[in-house]
MARBA-3410 file (N, C-alpha, C, O; in Angstrom, 1 decimal):
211
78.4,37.5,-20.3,79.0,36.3,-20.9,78.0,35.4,-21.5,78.3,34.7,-22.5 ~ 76.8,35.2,-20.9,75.9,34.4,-21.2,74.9,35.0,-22.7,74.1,34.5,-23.5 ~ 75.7,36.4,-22.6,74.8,37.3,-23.9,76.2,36.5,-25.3,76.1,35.8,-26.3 ~ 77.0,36.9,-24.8,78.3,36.5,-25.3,78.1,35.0,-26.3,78.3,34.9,-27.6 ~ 77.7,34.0,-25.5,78.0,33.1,-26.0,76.8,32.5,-26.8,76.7,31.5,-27.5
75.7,33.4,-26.5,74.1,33.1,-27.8,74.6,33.9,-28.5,74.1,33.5,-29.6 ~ 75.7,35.3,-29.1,75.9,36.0,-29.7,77.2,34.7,-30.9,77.2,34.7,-32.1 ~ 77.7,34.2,-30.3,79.0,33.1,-31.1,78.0,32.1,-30.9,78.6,31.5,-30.0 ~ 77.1,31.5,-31.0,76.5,30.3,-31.6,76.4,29.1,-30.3,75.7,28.0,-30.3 ~ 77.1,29.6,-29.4,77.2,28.5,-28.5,75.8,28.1,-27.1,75.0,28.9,-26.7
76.0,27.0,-26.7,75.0,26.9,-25.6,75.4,28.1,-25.2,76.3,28.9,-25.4 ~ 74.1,28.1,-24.4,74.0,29.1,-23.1,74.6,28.8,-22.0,74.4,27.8,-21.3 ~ 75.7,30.1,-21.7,76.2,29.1,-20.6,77.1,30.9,-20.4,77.2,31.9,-21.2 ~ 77.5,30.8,-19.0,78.4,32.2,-18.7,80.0,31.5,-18.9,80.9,32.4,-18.8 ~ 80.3,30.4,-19.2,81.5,30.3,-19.6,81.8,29.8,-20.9,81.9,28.6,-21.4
81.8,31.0,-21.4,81.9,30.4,-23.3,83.0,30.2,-23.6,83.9,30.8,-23.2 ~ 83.0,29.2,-24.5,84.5,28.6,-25.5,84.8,29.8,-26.4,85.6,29.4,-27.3 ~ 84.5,31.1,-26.4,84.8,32.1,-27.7,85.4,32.7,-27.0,86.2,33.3,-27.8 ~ 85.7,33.3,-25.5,86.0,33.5,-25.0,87.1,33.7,-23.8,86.6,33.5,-22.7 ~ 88.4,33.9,-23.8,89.6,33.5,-22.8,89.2,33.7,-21.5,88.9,34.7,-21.0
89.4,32.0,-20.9,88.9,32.1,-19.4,89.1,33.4,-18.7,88.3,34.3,-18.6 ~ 90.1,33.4,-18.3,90.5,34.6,-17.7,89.4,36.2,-17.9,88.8,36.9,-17.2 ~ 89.4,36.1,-19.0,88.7,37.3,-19.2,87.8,37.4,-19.2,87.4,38.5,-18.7 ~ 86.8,36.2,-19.7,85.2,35.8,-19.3,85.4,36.1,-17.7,84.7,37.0,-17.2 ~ 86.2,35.4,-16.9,86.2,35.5,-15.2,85.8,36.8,-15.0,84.8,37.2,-14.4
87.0,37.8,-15.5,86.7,39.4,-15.1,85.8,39.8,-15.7,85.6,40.9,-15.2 ~ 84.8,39.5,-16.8,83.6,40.3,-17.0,82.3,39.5,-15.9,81.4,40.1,-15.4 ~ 82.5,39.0,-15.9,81.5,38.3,-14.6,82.0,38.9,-13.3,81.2,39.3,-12.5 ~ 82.8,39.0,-13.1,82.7,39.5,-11.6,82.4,41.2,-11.8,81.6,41.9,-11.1 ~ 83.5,41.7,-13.0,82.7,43.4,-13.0,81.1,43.3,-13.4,80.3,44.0,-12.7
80.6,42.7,-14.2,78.7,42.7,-14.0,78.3,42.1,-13.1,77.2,41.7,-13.4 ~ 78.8,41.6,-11.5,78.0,41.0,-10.3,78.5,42.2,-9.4,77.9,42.4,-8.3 ~ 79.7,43.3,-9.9,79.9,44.4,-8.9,79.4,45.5,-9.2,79.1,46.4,-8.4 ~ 79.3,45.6,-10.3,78.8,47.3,-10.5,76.8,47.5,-10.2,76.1,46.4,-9.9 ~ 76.2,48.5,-10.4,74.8,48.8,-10.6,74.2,48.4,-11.7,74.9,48.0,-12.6
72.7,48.4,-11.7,72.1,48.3,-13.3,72.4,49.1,-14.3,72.4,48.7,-15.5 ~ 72.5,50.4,-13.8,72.7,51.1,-14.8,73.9,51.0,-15.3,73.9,51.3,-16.5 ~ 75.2,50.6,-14.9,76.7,50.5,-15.5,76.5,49.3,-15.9,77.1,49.1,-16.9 ~ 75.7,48.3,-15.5,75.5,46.9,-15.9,74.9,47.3,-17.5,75.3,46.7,-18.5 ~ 74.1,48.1,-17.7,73.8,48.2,-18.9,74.7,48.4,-19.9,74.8,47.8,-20.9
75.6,49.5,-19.5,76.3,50.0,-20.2,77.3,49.1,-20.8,77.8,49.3,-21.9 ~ 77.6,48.3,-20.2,78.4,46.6,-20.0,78.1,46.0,-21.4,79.0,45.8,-22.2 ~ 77.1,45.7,-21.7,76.4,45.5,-23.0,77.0,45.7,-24.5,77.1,44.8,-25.3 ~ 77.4,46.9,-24.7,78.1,47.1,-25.8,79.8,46.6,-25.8,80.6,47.0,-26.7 ~ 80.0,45.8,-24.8,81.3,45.2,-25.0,81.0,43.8,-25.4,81.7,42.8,-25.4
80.2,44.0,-25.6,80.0,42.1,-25.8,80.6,41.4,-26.8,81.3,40.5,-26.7 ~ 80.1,42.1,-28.5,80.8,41.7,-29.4,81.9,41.7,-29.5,82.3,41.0,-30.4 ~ 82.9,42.5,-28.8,84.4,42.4,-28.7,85.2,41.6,-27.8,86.4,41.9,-27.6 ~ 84.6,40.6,-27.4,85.1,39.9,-26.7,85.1,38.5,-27.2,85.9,37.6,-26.9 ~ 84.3,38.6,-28.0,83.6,37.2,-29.0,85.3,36.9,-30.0,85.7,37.7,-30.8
85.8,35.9,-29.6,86.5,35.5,-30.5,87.9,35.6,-29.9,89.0,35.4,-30.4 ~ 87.6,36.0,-28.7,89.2,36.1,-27.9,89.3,35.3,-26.9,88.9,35.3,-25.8 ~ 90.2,34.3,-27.7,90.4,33.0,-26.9,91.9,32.9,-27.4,92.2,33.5,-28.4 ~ 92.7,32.2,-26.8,94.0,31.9,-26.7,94.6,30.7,-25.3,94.1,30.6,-24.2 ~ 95.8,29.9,-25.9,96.1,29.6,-25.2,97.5,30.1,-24.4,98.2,29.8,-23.4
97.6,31.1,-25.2,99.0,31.9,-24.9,99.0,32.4,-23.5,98.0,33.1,-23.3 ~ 99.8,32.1,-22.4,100.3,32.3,-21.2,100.1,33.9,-21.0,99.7,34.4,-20.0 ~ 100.6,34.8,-22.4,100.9,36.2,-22.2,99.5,36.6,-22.0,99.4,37.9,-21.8 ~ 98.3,36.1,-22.0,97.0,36.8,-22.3,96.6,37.0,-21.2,96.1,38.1,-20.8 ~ 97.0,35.4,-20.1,97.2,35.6,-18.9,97.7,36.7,-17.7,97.2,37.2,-16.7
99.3,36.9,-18.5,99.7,37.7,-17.5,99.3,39.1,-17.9,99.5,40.0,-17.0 ~ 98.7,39.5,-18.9,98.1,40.9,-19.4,97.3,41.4,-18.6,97.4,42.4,-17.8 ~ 96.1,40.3,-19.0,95.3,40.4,-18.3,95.2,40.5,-16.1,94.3,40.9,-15.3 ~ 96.4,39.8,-15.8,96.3,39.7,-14.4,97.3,41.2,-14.6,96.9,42.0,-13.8 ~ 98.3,41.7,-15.3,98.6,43.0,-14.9,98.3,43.9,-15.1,99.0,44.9,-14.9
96.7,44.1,-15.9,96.1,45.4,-16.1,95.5,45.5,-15.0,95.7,46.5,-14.3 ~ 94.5,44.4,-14.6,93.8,44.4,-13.4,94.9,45.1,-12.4,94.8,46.4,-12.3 ~ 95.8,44.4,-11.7,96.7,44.7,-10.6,97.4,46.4,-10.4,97.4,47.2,-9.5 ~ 97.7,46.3,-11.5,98.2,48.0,-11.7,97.0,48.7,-11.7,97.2,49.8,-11.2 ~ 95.5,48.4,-12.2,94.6,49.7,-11.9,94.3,49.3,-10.6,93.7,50.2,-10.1
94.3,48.3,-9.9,93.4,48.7,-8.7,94.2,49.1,-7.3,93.7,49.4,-6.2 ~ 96.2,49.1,-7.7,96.7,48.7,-6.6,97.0,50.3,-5.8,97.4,50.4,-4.6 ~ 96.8,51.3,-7.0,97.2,52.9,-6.5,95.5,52.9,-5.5,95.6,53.6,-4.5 ~ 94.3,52.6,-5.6,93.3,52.7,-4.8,93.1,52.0,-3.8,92.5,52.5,-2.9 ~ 93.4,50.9,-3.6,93.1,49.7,-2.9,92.9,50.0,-1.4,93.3,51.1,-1.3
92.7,49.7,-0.5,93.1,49.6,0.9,93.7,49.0,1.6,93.1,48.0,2.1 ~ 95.0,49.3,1.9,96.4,49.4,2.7,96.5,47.5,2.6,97.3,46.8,2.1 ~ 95.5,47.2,3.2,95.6,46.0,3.9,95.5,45.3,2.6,95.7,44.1,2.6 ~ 95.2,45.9,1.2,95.3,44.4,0.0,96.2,44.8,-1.0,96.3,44.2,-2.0 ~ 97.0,46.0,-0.5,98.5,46.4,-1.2,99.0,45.6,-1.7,99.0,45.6,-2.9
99.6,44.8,-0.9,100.8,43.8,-0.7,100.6,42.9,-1.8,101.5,42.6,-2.6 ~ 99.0,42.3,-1.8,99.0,41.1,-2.4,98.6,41.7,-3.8,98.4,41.1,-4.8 ~ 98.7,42.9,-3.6,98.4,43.0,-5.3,99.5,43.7,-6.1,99.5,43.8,-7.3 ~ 100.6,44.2,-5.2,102.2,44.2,-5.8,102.1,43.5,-6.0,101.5,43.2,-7.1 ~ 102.7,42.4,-5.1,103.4,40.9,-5.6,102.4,40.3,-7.0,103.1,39.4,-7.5
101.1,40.4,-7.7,100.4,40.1,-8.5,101.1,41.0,-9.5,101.1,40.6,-10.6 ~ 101.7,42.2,-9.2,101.9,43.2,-10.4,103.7,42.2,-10.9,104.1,41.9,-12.0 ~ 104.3,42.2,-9.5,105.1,41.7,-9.8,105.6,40.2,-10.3,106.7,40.0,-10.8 ~ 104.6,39.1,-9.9,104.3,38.1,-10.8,104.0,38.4,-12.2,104.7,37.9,-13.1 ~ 103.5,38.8,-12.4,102.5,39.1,-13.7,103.9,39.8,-14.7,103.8,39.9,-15.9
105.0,40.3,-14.1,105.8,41.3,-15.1,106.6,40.0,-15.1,106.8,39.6,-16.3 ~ 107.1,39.4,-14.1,108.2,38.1,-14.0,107.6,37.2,-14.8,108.3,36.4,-15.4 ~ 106.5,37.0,-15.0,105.9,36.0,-16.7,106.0,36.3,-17.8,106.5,35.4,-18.5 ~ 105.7,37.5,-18.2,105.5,37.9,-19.3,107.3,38.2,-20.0,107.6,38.4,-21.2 ~ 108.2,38.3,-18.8,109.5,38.8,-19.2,110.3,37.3,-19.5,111.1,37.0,-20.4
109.9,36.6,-18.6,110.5,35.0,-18.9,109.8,34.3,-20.1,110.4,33.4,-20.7 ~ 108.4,34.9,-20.5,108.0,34.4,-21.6,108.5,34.9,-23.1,108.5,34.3,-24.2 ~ 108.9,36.1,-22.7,109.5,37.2,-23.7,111.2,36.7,-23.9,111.9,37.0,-24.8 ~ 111.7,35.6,-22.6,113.0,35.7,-22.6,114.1,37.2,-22.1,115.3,37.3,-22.2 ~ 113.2,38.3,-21.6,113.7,38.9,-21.7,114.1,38.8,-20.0,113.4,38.1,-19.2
115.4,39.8,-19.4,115.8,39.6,-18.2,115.1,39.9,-17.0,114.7,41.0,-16.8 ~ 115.0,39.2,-16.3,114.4,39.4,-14.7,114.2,40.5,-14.2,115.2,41.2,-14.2 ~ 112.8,41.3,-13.6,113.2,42.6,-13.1,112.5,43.7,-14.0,111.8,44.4,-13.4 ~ 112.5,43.8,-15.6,111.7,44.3,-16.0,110.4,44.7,-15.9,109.4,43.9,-16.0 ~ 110.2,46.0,-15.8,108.9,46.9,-15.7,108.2,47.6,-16.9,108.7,48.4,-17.7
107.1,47.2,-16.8,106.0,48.9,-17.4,106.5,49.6,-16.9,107.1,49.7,-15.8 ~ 105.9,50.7,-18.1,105.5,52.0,-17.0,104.0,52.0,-16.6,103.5,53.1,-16.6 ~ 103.3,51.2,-16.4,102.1,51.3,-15.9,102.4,50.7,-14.7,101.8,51.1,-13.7 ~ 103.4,49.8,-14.5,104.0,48.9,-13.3,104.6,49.6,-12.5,104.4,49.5,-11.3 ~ 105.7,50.6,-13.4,106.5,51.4,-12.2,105.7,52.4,-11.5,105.9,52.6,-10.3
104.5,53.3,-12.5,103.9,54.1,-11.4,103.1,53.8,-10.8,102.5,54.7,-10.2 ~ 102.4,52.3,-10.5,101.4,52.0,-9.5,102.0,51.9,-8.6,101.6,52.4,-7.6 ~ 103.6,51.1,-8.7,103.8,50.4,-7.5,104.7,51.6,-6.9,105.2,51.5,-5.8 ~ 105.0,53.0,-7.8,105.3,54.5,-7.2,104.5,54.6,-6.0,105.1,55.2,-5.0 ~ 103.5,54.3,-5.8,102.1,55.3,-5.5,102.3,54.5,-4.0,102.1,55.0,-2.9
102.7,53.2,-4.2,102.2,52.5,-2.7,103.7,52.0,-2.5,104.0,50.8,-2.6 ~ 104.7,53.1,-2.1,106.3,52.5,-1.8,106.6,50.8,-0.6,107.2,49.8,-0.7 ~ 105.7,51.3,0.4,105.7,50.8,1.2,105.5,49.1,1.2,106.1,48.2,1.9 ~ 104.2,49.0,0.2,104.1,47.6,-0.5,104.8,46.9,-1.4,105.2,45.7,-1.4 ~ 105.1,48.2,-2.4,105.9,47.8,-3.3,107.4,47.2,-2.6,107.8,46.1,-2.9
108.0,48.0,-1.7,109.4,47.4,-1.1,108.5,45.7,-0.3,108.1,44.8,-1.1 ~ 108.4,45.7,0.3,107.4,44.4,1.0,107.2,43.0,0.0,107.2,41.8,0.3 ~ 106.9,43.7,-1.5,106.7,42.7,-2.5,107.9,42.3,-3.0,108.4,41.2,-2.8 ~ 108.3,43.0,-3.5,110.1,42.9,-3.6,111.1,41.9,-2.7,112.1,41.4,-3.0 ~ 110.4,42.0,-1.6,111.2,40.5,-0.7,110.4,39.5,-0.9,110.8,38.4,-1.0
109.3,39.9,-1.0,108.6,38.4,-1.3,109.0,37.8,-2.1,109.5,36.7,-2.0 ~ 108.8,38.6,-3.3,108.9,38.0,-4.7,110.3,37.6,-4.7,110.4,36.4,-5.1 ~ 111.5,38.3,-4.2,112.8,37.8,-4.6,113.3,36.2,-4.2,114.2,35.6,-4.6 ~ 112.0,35.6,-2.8,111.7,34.5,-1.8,111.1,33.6,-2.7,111.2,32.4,-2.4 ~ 110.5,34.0,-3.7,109.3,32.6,-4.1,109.7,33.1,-5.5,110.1,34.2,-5.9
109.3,31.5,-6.6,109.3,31.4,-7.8,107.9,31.0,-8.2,107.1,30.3,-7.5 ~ 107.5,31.3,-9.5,105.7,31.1,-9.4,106.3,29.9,-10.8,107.2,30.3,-11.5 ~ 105.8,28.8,-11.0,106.1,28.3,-12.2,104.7,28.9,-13.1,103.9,29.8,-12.8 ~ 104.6,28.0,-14.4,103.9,29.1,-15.6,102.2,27.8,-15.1,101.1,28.4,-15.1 ~ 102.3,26.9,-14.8,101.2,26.1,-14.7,100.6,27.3,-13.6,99.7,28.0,-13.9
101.6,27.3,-11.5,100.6,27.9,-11.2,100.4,29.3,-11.5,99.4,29.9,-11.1 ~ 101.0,29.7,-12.1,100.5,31.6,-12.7,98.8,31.0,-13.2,97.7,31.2,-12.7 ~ 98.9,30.3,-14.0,97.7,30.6,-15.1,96.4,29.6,-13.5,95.2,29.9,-13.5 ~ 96.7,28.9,-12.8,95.7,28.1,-12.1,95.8,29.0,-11.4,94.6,29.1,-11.2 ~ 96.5,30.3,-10.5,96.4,30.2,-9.3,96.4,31.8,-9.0,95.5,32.4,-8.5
98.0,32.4,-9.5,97.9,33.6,-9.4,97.6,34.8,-10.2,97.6,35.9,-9.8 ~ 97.3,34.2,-11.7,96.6,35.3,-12.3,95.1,35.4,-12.4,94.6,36.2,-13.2 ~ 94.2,34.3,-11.5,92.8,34.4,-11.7,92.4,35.2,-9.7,91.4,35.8,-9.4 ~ 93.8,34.9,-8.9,93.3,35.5,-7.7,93.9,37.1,-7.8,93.4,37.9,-7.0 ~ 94.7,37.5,-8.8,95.3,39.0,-9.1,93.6,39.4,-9.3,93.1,40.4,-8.8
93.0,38.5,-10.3,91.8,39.3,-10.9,90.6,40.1,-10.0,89.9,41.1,-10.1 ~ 90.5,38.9,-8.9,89.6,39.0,-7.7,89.9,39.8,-6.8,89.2,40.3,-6.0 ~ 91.2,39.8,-6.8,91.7,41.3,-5.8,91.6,42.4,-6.4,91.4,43.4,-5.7 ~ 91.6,42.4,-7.3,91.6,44.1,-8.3,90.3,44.0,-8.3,89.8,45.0,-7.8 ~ 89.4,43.1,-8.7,87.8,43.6,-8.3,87.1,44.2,-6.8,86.2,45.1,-6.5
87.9,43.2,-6.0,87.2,43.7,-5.0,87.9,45.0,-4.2,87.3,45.6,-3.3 ~ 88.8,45.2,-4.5,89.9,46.1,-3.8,89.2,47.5,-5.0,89.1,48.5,-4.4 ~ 88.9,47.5,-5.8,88.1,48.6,-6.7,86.8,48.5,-5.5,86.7,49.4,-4.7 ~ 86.0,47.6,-5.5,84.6,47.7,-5.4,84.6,48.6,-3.7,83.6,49.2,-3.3 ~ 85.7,48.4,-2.9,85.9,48.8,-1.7,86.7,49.6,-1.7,87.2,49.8,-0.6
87.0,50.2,-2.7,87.9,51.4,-2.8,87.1,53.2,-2.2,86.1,53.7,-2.6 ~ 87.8,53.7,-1.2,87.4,55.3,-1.2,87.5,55.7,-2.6,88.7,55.8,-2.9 ~ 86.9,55.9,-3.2,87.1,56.7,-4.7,85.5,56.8,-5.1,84.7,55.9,-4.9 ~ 85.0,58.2,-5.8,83.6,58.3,-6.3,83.4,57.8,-7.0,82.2,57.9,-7.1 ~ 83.9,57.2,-8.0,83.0,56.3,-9.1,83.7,54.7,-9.3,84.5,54.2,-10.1
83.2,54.2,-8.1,84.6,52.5,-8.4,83.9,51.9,-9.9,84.6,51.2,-10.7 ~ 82.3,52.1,-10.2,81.8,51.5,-10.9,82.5,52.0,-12.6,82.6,51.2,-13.6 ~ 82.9,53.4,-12.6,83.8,53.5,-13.8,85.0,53.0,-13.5,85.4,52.8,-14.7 ~ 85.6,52.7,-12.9,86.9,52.1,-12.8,86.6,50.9,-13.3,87.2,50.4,-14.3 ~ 85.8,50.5,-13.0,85.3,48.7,-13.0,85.4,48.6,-15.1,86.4,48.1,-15.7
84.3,49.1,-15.5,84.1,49.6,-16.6,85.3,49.7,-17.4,85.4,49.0,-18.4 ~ 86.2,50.7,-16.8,87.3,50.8,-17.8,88.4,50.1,-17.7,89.3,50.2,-18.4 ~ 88.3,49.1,-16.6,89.3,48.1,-16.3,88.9,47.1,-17.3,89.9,46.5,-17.7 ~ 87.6,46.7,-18.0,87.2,45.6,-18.5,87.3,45.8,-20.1,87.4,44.9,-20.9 ~ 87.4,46.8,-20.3,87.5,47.0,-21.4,89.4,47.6,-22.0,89.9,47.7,-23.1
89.7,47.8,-20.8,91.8,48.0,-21.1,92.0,46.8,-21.5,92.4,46.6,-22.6 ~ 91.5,45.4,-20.2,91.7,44.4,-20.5,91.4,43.8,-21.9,92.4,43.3,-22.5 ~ 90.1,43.8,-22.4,89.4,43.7,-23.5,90.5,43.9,-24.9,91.0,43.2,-25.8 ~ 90.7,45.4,-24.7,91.8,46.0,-25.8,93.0,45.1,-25.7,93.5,44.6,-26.7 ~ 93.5,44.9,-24.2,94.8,44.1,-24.3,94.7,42.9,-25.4,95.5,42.7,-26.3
93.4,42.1,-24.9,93.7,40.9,-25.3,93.4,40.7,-27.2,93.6,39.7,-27.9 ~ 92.8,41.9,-27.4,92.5,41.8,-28.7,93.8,42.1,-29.5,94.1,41.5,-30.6 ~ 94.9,43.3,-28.7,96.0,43.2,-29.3,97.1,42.0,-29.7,97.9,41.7,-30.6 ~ 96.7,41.4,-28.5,97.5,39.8,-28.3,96.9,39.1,-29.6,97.3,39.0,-30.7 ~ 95.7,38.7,-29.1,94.9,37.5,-29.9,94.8,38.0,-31.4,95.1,37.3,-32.4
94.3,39.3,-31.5,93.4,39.5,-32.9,95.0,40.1,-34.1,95.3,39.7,-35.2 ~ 95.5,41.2,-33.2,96.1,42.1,-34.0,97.6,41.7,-34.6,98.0,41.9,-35.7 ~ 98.2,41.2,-33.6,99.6,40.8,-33.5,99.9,39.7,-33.3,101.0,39.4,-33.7 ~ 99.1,38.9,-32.6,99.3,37.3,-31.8,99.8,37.8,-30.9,99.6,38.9,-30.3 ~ 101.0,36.3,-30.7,101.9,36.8,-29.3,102.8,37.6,-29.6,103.4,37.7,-30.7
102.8,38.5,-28.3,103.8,40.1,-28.8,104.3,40.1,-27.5,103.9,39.5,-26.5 ~ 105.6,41.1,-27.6,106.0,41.3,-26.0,105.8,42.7,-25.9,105.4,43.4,-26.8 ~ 106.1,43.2,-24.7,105.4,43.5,-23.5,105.8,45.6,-24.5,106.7,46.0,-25.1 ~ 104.6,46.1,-24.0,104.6,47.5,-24.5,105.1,48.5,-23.6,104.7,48.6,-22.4 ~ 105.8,49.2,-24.1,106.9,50.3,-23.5,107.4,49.9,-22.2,107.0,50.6,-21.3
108.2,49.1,-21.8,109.0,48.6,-20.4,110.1,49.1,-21.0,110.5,49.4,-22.1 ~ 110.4,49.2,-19.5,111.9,49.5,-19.0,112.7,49.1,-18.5,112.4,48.0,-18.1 ~ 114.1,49.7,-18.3,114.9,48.3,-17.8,114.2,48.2,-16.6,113.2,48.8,-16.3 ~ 115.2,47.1,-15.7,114.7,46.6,-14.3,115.1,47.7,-13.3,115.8,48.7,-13.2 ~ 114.3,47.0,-12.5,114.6,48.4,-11.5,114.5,47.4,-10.2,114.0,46.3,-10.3
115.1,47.9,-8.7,115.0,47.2,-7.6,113.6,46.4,-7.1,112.4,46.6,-6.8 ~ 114.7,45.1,-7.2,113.4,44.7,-7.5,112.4,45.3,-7.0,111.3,44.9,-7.3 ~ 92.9,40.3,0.6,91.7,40.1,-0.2,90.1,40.1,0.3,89.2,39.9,-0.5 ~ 87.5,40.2,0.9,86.2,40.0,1.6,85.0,40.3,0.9,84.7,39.9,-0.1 ~ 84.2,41.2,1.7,83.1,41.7,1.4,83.6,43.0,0.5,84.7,43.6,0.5
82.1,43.1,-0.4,82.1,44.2,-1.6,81.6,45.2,-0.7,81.0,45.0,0.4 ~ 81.9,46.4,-1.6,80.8,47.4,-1.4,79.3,46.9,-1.4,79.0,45.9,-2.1 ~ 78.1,47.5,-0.6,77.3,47.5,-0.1,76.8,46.0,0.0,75.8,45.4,-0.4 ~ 78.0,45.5,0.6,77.4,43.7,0.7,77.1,43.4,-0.8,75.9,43.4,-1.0 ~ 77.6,43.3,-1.5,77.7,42.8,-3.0,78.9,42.0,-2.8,80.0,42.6,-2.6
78.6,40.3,-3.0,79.5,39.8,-2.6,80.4,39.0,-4.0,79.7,38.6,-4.9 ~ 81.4,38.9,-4.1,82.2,38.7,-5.1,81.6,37.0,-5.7,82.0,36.2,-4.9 ~ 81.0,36.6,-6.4,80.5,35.2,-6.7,81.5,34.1,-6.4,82.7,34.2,-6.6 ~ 81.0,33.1,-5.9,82.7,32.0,-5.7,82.6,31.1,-6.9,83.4,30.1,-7.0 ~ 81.8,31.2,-7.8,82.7,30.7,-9.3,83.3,31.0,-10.3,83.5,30.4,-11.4
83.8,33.0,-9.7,84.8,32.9,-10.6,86.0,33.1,-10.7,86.6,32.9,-11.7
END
């Protein structure tokens, strides 16, 4: 982010104005988790991030449900729960933003939360219990979706979390360029109707607390 923002003209600084908080957040925490060598590789995303800013809510919830859906089929048991209910916050925004009816799923939504039934039913009471308004989504629950899908990757049993990391940053990356650059605000790609209805890193790599 700090390459990012000498690349757009701006001070030096890891939180640049060229780029949508949210998303600056998730590339900082995937280059404080992965190795040097994936850290390098990190590098050639730089210019595509330059210029993706928005104030639009949907960038938000994109962004908190790409994260959520890739990390929630890996995660461990114990950070299920909170990252359903993130999948399913994140679908109840973008569907109220869209106007469209309550309940509405991806298919990227319906097969994560396939994979972990158990959470998924669990979030489903929750969620049907609590209402998120659009202020706290963007302050509260789509920047803690982000930090759970980081660290729930970084502590994930799986052999390569560092490509996961990788290709999580750059789904997101793609999302938001479709929002921001290609289409503006758009709704939500291939959903379906509705359907019924967080510690330490790997090797002590600890998640930064400013982002």
């Amino acid at each position: 982010m700090e390459l990012a923002s000498y690349l757009a003209g701006e001070r030096w600084s890891d939180h640049p104005a060229c780029t949508h908080p949210l998303l600056a957040a998730l590339a900082r925490l995937v280059n404080d988790n992965v190795d040097d060598d994936s850290r390098a590789e990190l590098v050639g995303l730089v210019p595509s991030i330059i210029g993706l800013a928005s104030d639009d809510l949907r960038v938000d919830a994109r962004i908190a449900l790409r994260c959520a859906t890739a990390a929630l089929p890996v995660a461990a048991a114990e950070r299920q729960l909170a990252l359903a209910v993130s999948v399913l916050a994140a679908e109840e925004m973008l569907a109220r933003l869209d106007g469209a009816p309550s309940g509405r799923m991806s298919e990227a939504s319906r097969q994560a939360m396939a994979q972990v039934p158990y959470a998924a039913e669990q979030a489903r009471r929750f969620s049907r219990a609590a209402k998120i308004t659009e202020k706290g989504f963007r302050r509260y629950a789509a920047p803690n979706a982000v930090q759970l899908a980081v660290v729930g990757i970084v502590q994930a049993c799986i052999p390569d979390p560092d490509k996961l990391l990788r290709e999580l940053l750059a789904g997101a990356i793609g999302d938001c360029t479709t929002l921001i650059r290609d289409t503006g605000p758009a709704g939500p790609v291939g959903v379906v109707g509705p359907v019924g209805a967080a510690e330490a890193t790997r090797d002590e790599r600890a998640v930064p607390s400013h982002a």
